[in-house]
Backbone as CSV, one residue per row, in Angstrom:
resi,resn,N_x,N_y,N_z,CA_x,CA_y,CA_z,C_x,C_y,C_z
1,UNK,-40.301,161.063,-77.697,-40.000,162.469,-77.904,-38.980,162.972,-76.886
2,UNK,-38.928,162.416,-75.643,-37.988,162.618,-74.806,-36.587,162.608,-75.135
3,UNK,-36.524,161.659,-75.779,-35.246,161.235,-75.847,-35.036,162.142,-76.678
4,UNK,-35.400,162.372,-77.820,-35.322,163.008,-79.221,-34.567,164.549,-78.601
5,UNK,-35.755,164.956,-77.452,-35.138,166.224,-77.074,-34.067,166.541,-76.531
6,UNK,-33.694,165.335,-75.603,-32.352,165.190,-74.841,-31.039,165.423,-75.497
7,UNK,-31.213,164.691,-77.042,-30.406,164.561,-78.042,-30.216,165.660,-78.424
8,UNK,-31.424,166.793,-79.031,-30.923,168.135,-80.014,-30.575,168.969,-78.352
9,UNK,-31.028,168.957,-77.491,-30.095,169.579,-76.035,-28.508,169.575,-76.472
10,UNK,-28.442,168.166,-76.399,-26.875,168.036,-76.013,-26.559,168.713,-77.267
11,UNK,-27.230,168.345,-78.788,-26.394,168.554,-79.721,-25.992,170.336,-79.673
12,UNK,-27.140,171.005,-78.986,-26.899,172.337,-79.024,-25.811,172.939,-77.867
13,UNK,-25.772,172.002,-77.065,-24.513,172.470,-76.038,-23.675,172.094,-76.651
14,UNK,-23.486,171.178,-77.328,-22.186,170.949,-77.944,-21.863,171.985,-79.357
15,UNK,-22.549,172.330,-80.032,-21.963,173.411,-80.912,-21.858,174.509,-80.260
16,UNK,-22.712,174.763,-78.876,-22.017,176.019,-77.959,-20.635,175.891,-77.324
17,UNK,-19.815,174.346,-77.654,-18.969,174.462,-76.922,-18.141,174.788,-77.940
18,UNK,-17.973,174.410,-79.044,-17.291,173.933,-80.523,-17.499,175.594,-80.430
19,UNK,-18.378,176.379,-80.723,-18.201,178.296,-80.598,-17.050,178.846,-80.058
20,UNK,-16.811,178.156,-78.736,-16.487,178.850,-77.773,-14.993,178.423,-77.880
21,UNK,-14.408,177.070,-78.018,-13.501,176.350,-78.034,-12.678,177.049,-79.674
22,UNK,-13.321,177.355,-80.315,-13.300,177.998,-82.017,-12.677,179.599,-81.189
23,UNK,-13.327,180.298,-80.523,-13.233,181.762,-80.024,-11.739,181.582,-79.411
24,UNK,-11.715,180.440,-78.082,-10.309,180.447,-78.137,-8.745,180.557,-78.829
25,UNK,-8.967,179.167,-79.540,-8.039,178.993,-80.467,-8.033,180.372,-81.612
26,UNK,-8.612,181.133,-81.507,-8.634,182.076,-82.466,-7.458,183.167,-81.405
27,UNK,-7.954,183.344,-80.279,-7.540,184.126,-79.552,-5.972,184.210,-79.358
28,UNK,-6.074,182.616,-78.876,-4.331,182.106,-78.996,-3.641,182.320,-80.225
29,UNK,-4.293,182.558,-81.321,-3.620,182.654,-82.752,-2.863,183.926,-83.101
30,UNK,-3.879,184.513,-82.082,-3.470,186.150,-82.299,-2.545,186.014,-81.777
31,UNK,-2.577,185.700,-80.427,-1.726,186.068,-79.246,-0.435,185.633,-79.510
32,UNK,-0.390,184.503,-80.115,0.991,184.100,-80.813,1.647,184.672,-82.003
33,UNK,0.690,185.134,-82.865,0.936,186.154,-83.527,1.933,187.019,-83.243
34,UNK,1.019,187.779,-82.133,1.971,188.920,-81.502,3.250,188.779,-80.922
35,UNK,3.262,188.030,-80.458,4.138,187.166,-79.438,5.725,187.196,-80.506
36,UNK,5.415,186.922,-81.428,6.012,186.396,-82.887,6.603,187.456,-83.244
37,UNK,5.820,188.525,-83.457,6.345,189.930,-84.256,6.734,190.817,-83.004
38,UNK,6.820,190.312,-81.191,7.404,191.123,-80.540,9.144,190.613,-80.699
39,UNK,9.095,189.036,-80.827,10.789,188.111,-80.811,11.134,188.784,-82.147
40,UNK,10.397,189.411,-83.105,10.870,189.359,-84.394,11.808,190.941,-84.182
41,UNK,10.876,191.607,-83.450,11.695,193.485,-83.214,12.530,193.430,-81.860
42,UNK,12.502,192.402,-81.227,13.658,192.371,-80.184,15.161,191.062,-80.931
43,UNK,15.001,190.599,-81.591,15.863,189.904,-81.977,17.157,190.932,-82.337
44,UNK,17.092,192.137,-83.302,18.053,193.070,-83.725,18.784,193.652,-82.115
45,UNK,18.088,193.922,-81.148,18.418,194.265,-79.886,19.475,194.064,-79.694
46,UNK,18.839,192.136,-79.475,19.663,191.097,-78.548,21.108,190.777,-79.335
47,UNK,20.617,190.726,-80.577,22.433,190.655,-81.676,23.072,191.981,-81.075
48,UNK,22.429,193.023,-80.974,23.686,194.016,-80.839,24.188,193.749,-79.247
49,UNK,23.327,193.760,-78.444,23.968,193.620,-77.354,25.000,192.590,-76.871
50,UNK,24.907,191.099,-77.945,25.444,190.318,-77.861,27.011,190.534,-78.112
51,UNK,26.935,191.807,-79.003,28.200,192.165,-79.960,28.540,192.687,-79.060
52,UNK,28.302,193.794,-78.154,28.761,195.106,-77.367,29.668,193.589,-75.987
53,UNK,28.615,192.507,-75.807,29.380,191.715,-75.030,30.755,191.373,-75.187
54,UNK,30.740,191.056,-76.341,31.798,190.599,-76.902,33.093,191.228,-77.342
55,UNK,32.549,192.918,-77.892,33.409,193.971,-77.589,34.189,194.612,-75.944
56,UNK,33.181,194.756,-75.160,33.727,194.885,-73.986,34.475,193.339,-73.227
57,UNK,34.379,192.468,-73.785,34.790,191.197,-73.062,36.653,191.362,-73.461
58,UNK,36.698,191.606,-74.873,37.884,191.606,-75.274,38.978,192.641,-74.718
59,UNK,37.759,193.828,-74.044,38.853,194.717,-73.423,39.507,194.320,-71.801
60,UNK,38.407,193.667,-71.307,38.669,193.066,-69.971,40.322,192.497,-69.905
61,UNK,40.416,191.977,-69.047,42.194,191.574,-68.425,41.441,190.136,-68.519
62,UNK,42.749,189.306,-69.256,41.849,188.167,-69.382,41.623,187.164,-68.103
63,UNK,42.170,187.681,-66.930,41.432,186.845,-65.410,39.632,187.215,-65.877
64,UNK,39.462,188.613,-65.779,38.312,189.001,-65.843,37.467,188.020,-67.131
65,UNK,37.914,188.297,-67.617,37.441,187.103,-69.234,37.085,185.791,-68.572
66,UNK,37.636,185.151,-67.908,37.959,183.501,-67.353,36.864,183.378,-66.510
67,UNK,36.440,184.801,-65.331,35.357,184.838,-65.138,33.879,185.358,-65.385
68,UNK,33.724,186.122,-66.299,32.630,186.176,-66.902,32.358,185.086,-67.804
69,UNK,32.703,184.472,-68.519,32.683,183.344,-69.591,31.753,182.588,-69.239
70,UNK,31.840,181.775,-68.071,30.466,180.795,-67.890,29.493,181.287,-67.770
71,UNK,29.374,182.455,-67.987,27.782,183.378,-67.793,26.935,183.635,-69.331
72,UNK,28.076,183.424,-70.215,27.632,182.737,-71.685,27.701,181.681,-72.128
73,UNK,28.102,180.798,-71.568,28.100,179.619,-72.113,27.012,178.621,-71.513
C-alpha cells in the first residue's frame, strides 16, 4: 500500500505541475498577444517617421547626408 500511495502522491504533484505549467503558457499567450497588437499600432508610426527621415535627409547638404547615412544602414 505504500508504494501504491507514493505513486497517486507523485501522480497528484504532477498534474499540480501540468496546472500550473498550463497557467503559464496561457499567460505568455496573452502576453504575446499583446505584444503583437502593440508592433501592429506602432508599425504605421515607424513608416512615417522613416519617411520624414528621408524627407529631411534630402534637404541636408550632401556632406551632411555622407554623415548621417551609416546611422541607417
Amino acid at each position: 500500500k505504500k508504494g501504491t500511495i507514493d505513486v497517486e502522491e507523485r501522480i497528484g504533484v504532477a498534474h499540480a505541475r501540468a496546472g500550473e505549467l498550463e497557467k503559464q503558457a496561457d499567460k505568455l499567450k496573452r502576453e504575446l498577444e499583446t505584444r503583437n497588437e502593440e508592433k501592429k499600432a506602432f508599425e504605421p508610426r515607424v513608416n512615417e517617421a522613416e519617411k520624414k527621415v528621408q524627407e529631411l535627409s534630402l534637404k541636408l547638404e550632401p556632406r551632411e547626408c555622407e554623415y548621417l547615412l551609416p546611422l541607417f544602414i
